[in-house]
C-alpha positions as CSV (number, residue, x, y, z in Angstrom):
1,X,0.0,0.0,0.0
2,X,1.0,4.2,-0.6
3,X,2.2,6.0,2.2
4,X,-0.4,8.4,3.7
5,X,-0.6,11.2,2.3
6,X,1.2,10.3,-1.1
7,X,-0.3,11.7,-4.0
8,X,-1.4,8.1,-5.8
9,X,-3.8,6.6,-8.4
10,X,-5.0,2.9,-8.5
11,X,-3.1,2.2,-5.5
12,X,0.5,3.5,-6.9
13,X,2.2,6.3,-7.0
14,X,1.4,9.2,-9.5
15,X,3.8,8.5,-12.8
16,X,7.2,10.8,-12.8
17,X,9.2,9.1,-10.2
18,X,11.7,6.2,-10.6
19,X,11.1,2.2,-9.9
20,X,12.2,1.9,-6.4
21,X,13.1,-1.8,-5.9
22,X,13.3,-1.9,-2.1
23,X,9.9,-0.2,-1.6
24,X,8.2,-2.7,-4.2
25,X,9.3,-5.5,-2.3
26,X,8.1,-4.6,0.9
27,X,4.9,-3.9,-0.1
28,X,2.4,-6.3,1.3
29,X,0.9,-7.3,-2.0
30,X,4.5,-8.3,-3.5
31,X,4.9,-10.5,-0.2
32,X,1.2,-12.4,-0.3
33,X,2.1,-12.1,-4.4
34,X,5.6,-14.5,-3.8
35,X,3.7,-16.4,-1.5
36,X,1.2,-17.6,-3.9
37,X,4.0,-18.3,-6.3
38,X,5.9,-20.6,-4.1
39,X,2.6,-21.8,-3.1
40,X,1.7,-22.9,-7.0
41,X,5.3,-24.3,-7.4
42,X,4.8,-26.6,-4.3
43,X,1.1,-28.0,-5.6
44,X,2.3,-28.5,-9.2
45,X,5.9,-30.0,-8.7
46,X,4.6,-32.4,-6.0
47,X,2.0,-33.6,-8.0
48,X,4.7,-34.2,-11.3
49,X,7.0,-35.9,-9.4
50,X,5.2,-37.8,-6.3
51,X,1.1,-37.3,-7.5
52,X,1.4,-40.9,-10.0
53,X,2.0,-44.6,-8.9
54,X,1.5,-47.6,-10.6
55,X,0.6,-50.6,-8.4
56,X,2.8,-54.3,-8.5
57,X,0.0,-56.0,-10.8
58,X,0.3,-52.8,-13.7
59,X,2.8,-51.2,-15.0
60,X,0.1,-47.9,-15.9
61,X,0.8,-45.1,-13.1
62,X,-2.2,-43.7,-11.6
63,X,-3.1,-40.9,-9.4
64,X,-2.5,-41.2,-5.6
65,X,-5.9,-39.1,-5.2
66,X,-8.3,-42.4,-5.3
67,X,-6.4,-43.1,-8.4
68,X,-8.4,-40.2,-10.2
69,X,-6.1,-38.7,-12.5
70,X,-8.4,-35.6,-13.3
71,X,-7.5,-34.2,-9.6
72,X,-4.1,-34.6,-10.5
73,X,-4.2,-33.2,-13.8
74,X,-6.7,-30.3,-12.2
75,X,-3.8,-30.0,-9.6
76,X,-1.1,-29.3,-11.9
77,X,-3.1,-26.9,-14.2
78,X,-4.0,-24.6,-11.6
79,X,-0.8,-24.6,-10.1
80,X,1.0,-24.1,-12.9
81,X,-1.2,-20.7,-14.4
82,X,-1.1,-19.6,-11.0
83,X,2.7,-20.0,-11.4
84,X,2.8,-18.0,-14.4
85,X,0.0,-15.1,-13.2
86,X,2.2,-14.2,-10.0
87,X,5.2,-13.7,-12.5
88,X,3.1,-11.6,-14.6
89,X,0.9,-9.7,-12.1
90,X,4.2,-9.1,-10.3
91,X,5.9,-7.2,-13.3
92,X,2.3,-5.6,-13.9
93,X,2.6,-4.2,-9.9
94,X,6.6,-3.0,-11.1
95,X,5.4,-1.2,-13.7
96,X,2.3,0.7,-12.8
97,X,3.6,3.8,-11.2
98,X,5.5,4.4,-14.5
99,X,2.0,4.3,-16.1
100,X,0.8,8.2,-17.1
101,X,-2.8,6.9,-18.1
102,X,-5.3,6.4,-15.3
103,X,-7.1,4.3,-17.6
104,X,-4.0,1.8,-18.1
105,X,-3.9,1.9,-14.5
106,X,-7.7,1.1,-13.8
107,X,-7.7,-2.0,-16.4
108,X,-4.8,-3.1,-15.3
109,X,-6.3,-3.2,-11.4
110,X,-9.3,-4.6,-13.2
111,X,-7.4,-7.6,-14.7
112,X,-5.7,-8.5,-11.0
113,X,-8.9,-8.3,-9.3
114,X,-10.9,-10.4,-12.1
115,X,-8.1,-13.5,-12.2
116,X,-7.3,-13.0,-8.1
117,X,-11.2,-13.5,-7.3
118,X,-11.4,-16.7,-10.1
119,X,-8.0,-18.0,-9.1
120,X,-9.5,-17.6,-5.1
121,X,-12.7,-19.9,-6.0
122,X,-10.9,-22.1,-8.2
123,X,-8.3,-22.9,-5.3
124,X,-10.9,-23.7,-3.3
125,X,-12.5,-26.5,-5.7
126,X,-8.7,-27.8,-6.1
127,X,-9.0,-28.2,-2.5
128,X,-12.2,-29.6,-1.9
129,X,-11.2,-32.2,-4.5
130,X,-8.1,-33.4,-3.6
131,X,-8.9,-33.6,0.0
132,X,-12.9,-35.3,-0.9
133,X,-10.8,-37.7,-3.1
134,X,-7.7,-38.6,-0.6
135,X,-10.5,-39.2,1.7
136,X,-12.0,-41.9,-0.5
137,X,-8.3,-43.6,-1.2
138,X,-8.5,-47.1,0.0
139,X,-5.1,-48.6,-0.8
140,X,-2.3,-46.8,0.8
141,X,0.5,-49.2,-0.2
142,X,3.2,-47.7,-2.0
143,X,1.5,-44.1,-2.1
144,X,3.7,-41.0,-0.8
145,X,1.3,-39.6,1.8
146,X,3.5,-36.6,2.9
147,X,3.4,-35.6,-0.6
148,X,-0.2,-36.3,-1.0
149,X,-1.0,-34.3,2.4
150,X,1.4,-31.6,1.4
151,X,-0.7,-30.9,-1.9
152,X,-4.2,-30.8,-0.1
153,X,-2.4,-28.5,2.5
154,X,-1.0,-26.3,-0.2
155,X,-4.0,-25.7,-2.4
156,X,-5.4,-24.5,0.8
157,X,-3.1,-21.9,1.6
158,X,-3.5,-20.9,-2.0
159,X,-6.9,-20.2,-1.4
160,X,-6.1,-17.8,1.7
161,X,-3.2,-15.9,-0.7
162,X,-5.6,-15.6,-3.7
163,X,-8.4,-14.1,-1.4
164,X,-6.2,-11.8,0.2
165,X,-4.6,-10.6,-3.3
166,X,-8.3,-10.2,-4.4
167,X,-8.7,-7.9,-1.6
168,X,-5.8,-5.9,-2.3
169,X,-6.7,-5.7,-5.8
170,X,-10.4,-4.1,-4.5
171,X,-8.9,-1.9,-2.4
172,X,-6.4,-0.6,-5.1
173,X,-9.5,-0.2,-7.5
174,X,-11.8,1.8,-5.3
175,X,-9.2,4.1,-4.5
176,X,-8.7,5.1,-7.9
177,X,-12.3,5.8,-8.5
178,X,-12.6,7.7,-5.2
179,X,-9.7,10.0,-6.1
180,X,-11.1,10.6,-10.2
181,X,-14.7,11.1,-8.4
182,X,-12.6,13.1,-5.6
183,X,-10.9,15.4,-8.6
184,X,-13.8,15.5,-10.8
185,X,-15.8,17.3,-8.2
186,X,-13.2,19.4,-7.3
187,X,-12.6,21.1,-10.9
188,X,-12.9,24.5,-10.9
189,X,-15.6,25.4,-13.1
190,X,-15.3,27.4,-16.6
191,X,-14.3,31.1,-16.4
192,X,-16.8,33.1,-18.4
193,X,-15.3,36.5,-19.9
194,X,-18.6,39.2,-19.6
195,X,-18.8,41.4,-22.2
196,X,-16.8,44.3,-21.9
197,X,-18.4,47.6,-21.0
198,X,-17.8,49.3,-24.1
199,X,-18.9,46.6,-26.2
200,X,-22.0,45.9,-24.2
201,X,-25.0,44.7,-26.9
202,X,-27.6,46.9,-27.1
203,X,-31.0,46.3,-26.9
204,X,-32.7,45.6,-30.3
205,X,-36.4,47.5,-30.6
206,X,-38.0,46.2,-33.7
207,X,-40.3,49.0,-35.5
208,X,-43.6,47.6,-35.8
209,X,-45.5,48.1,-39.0
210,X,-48.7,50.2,-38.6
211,X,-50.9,49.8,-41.9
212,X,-52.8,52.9,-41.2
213,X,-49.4,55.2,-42.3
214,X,-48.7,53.6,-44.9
215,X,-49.1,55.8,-47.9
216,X,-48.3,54.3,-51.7
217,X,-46.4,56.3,-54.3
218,X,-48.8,56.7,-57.0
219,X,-47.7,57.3,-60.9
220,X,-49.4,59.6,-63.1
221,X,-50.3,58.1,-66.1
222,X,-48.3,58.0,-69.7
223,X,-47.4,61.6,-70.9
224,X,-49.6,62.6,-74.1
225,X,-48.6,66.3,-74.1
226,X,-46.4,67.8,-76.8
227,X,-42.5,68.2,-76.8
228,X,-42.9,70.8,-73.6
229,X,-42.7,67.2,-71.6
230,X,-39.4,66.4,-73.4
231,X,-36.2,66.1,-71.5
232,X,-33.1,66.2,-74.1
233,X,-30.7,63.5,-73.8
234,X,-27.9,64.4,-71.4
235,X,-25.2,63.8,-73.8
236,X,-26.7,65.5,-76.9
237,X,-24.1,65.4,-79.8
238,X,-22.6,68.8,-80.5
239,X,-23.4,70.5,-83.5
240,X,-20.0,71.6,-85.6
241,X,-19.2,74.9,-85.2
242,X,-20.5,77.9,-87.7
243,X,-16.9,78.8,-89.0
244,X,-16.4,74.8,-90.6
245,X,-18.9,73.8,-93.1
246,X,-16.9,71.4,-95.1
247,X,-14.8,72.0,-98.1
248,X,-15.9,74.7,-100.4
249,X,-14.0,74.7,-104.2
250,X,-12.3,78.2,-105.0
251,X,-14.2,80.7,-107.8
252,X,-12.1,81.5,-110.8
């Protein structure tokens, strides 16, 4: 978990900073985190190496569950992607406070708490089993209980890991929505510029139309009078002046 009062987002500190190796190992959710992978390693390798017998009359190895070799085979599967999750979900917890996206962040918390809450119920029916079907073993000749008690012991611890990384992986995801709800609400709101006083709008008076005052321009009808009524064209031609009247021959 962030220290109090440490500006943080999904659980990790805000993005800037440096990976700080010392501080991501003691962090509770690396420790529960290596748990469950040693946890995982313990279920699957015991099961490989101890989890199949084969009896004096066959030479066909069968499970040392009640000779049920889908609890061993169930065993190793969950064992071994549990294995594989705590590698990734740890480099996943390394490299969130170098993530700048809050939604990278929040999918990334989504994907932990998802698998952590399956991985938590699917422990448990790895542990049910194994222990319902060692119960039910009948022949004990030649079968390595430690390892067989060690496995049923095992998946159960898983199951107390996987829960508490589930939790974790809630607390982690409602503190990021707190703090976007937190700084959502505390946005200042938009700045609106008023108009200026010189350039204050005016108020618009629309002039209303009153039919009563309304006087049409009448036209007088086609003039018939004589040329008094004429109006000569504003650019009449000039008439050549008195003194040139063309080209006169000279008397003899």
């Amino acid at each position: 978990m962030e220290e109090t009062g440490a500006a943080s987002a999904y659980g990790a500190s805000l993005a800037g900073g440096g990976f700080d190796f010392q501080k991501f190992v003691r962090q509770p959710q690396t420790i529960v985190r290596f748990l469950s992978w040693i946890f995982s390693i313990v279920v699957f390798a015991t099961v490989t190496a101890e989890g199949y017998v084969n009896s004096h009359q066959s030479a066909d190895t069968k499970c040392i569950f009640n000779q049920n070799d889908s609890a061993c085979h169930y065993a190793v599967g969950i064992g071994v992607i549990a294995f594989m999750a705590c590698v990734g979900f740890a480099m996943v917890d390394a490299y969130l406070p170098l993530m700048s996206s809050a939604q990278e962040r929040k999918y990334s918390v989504m994907a932990d708490l998802a698998f952590s809450g399956a991985w938590t119920f699917l422990w448990f029916v790895c542990f049910c089993l194994l222990a319902s079907q060692w119960g039910r073993t009948d022949n004990m000749s030649g079968i390595p209980q430690d390892a067989a008690r060690a496995t049923i012991a095992f998946s159960f611890f898983s199951i107390a890991t996987w829960a508490i990384l589930t939790y974790f992986a809630l607390g982690r995801y409602r503190q990021g929505v707190d703090t976007l709800a937190q700084n959502y609400a505390n946005a200042p709101p938009d700045q609106i510029t008023p108009y200026p006083p010189t350039y204050a709008p005016t108020t618009y008076a629309p002039t209303t139309y009153d039919p009563s005052t309304y006087a049409p321009t009448t036209y007088s009808a086609y003039p018939t009078s004589g040329p008094d009524d004429y109006q000569k064209p504003p650019f009449a031609p000039q008439s050549q002046p008195q003194g040139d009247m063309g080209y006169q021959p000279p008397n003899y």
